[in-house]
C-alpha positions in Angstrom: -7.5 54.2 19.8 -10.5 52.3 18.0 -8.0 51.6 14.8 -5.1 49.9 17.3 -7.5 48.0 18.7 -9.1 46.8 15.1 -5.4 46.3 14.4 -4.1 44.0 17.2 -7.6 41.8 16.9 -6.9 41.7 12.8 -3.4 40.4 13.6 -4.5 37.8 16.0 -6.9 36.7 13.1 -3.6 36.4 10.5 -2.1 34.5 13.3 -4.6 31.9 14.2 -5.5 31.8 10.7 -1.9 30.6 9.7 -1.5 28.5 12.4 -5.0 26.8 11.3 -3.1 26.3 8.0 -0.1 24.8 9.3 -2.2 22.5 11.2 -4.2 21.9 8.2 -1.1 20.4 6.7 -0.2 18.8 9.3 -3.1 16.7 9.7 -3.1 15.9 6.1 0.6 14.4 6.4 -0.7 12.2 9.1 -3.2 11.5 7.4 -1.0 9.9 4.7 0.9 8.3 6.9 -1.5 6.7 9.4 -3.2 5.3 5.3 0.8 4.1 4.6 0.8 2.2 8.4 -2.5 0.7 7.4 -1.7 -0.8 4.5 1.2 -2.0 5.6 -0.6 -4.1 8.1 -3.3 -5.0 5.6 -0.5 -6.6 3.7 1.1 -8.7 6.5 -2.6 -9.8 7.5 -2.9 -11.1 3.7 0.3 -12.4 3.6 -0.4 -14.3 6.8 -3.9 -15.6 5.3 -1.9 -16.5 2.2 0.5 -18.5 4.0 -2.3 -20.2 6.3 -4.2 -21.1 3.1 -1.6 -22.6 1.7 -0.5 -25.0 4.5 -4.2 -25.8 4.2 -4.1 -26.4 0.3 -0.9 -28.2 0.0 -1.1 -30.7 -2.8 -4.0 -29.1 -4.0 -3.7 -27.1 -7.7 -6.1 -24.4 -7.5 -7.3 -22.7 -10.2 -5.2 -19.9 -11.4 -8.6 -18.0 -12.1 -9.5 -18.2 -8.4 -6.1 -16.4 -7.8 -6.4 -13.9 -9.7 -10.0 -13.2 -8.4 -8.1 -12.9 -4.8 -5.5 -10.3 -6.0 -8.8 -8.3 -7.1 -10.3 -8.9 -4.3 -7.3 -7.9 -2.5 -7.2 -4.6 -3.9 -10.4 -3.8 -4.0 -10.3 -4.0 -0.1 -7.3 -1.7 0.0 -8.5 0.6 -2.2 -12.1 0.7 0.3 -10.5 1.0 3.2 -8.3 3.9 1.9 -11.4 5.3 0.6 -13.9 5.1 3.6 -11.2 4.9 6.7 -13.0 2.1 8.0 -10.8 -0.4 9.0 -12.1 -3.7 10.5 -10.3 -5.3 13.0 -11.9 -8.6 14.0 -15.1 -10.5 12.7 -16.9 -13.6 14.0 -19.7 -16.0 13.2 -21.5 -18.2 14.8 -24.7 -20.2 13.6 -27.1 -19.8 16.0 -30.2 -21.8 14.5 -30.3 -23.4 11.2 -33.3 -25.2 9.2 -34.5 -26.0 5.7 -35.6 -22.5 5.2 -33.9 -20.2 7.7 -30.5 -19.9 9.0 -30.1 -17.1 12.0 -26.2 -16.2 12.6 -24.9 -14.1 15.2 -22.0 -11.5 13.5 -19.5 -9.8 15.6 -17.1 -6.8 13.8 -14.7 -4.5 15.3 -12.8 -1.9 13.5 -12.0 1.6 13.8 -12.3 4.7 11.5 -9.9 7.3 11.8 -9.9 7.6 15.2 -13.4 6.5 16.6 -13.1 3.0 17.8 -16.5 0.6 17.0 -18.0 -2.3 18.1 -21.3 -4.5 16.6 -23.0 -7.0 17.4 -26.0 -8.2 15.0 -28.2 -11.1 14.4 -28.7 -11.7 10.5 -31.5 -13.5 9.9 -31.7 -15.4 6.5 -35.0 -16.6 4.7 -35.1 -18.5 1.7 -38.0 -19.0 -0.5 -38.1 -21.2 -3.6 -36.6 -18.4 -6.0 -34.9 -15.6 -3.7 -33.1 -15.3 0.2 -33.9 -12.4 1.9 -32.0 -11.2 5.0 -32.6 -9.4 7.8 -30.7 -7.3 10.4 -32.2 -7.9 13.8 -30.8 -7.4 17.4 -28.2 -4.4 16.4 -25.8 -3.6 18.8 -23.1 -0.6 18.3 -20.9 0.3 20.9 -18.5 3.3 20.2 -15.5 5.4 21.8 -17.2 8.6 21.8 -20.5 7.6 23.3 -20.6 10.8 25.5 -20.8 13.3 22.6 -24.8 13.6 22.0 -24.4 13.8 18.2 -22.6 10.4 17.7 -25.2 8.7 20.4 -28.0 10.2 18.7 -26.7 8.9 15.2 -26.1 5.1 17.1 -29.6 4.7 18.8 -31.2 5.9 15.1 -29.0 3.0 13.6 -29.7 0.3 16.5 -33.5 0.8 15.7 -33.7 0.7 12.1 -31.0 -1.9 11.9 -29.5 -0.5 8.7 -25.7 -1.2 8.7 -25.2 0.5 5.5 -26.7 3.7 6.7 -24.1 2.7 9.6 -21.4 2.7 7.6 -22.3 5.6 4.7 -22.0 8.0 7.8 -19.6 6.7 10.0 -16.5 7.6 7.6 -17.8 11.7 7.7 -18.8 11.6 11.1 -15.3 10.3 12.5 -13.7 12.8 10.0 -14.9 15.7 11.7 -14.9 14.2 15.2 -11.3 14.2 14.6 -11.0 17.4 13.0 -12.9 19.0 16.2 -10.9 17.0 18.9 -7.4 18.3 17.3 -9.3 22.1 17.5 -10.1 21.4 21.1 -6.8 20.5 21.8 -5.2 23.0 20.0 -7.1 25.9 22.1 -6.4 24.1 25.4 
């Protein structure tokens, strides 16, 4: 009796353990594809910038060293945001004091990676002494989709108070990854 029973649970193991697997690939094709969509509209938004800049420039000869510089820039962008999954969506500046020495700008980004949605909002402070600027972050503001789960709020308040956007976005890119892995294993057991 013990042995059937050891044998149906061992079965029901083989099972979920393929279906994992097939899930596993799955994810990784969509994966691919949602990298394929992005890039496809990282290109129309540079093809859009390149035809607004050169409206702008007309009857201007620009450099062909300055070009090429943008086509590396260009793909040094697409290769990051394959990289990372961090995908910004919308950035703004505005100047919010500005003397000799010190400039203070307000920065709003927007983005998303993989499939948590994000919001900042910072104050950069900038300094400048005779030889060197220094900056600093102050006023941080993150807002994201998945405020609820305790680990991703826990990770944002940590961030708001040190201010350190690259800390921000070093662990956003892992932290989304397996947010989505666990939301498609939720969904799958419901």
């Amino acid at each position: 009796m013990d042995n059937s029973i050891c044998q149906v649970y061992e079965d029901e193991i083989q099972s979920l353990e393929e279906e994992i697997k097939l899930l596993a690939e799955k994810y990784e094709d969509n994966q691919q594809e949602a990298t394929f969509f992005s890039d496809k509209e990282m290109l129309m938004s540079i093809k859009s910038f390149q035809r607004e800049f050169q409206e702008v420039s007309k009857g201007r000869e620009f450099p062909s060293g300055l070009k090429a510089q943008l086509e590396s820039l260009e793909t040094d962008l697409s290769f990051l945001m394959k990289f990372t999954g961090i995908q910004f969506a919308s950035h703004s500046r505005k100047t919010v004091e500005k003397t000799r020495n010190r400039t203070v700008q307000k920065h709003r980004l927007s983005g998303n990676c993989h499939s948590l949605s994000f919001q900042l909002e910072f104050q950069l402070l900038e300094m400048q002494n005779k030889k060197n600027v220094s900056a600093v972050i102050t006023d941080l503001s993150i807002i994201m989709e998945s405020g609820e789960d305790l680990d991703v709020s826990k990770f944002v308040s940590s961030t708001e108070e040190h201010g350190n956007l690259l800390t921000f976005f070093r662990n956003l890119s892992s932290c989304a990854e397996w947010y989505e892995h666990r939301r498609c294993t939720f969904l799958h057991f419901k």
